[in-house]
C-alpha positions in Angstrom: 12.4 12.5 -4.3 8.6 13.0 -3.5 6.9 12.2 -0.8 3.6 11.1 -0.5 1.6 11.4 3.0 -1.0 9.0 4.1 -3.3 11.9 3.4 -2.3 11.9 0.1 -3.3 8.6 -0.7 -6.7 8.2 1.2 -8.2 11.0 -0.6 -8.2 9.3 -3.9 -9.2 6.0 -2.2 -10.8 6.7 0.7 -8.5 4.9 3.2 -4.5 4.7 3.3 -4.4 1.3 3.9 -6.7 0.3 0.5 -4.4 3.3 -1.4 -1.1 1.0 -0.2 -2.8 -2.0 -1.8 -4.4 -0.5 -5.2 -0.9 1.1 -6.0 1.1 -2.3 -4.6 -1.0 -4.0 -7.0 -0.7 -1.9 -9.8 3.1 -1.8 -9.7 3.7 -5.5 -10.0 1.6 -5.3 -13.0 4.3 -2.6 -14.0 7.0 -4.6 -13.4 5.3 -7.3 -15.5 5.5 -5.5 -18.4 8.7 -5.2 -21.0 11.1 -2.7 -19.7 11.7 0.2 -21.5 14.8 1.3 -23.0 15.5 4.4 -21.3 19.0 5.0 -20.0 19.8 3.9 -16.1 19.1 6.3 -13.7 16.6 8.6 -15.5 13.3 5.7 -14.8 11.4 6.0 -11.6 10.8 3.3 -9.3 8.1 1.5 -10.1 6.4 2.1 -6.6 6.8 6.2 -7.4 4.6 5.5 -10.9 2.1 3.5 -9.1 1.8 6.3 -5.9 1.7 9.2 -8.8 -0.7 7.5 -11.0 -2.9 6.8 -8.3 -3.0 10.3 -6.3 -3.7 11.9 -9.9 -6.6 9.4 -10.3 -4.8 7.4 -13.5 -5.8 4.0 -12.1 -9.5 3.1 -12.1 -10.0 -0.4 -9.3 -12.9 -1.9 -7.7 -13.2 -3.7 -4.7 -15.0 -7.3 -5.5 -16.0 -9.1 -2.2 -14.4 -12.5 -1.4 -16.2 -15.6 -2.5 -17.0 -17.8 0.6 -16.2 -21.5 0.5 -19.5 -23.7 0.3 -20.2 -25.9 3.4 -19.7 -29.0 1.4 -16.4 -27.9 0.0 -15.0 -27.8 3.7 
């Protein structure tokens, strides 16, 4: 098992709590995708491959500020 510290993660992202998010995201897009056939037991958990593809800078993201509601939509 590896273990990745809060350390680990903010020095690719530049904060722990935007690493938790970047790799959350990418492993649902993981687990989106067809399943290999490898045999049981040998496959990581997804949330390992996202944490090791992001600490060894495999996953390009950028942040995109949140569109604010126009006045007359309220």
């Amino acid at each position: 098992m590896h273990v990745f510290t809060p350390d680990d993660v903010a020095a690719t992202t530049g904060s722990k709590y935007l690493g938790v998010l970047v790799s959350a995201k990418y492993a649902r897009e993981l687990n989106s995708l067809p399943r290999q056939t490898l045999p049981i037991g040998e496959e990581k958990k997804l949330t390992t491959r996202a944490l090791e593809a992001l600490i060894s800078n495999q996953i390009e993201f950028r942040l995109v500020k949140r569109r604010r509601r126009e006045e007359s939509e309220i």
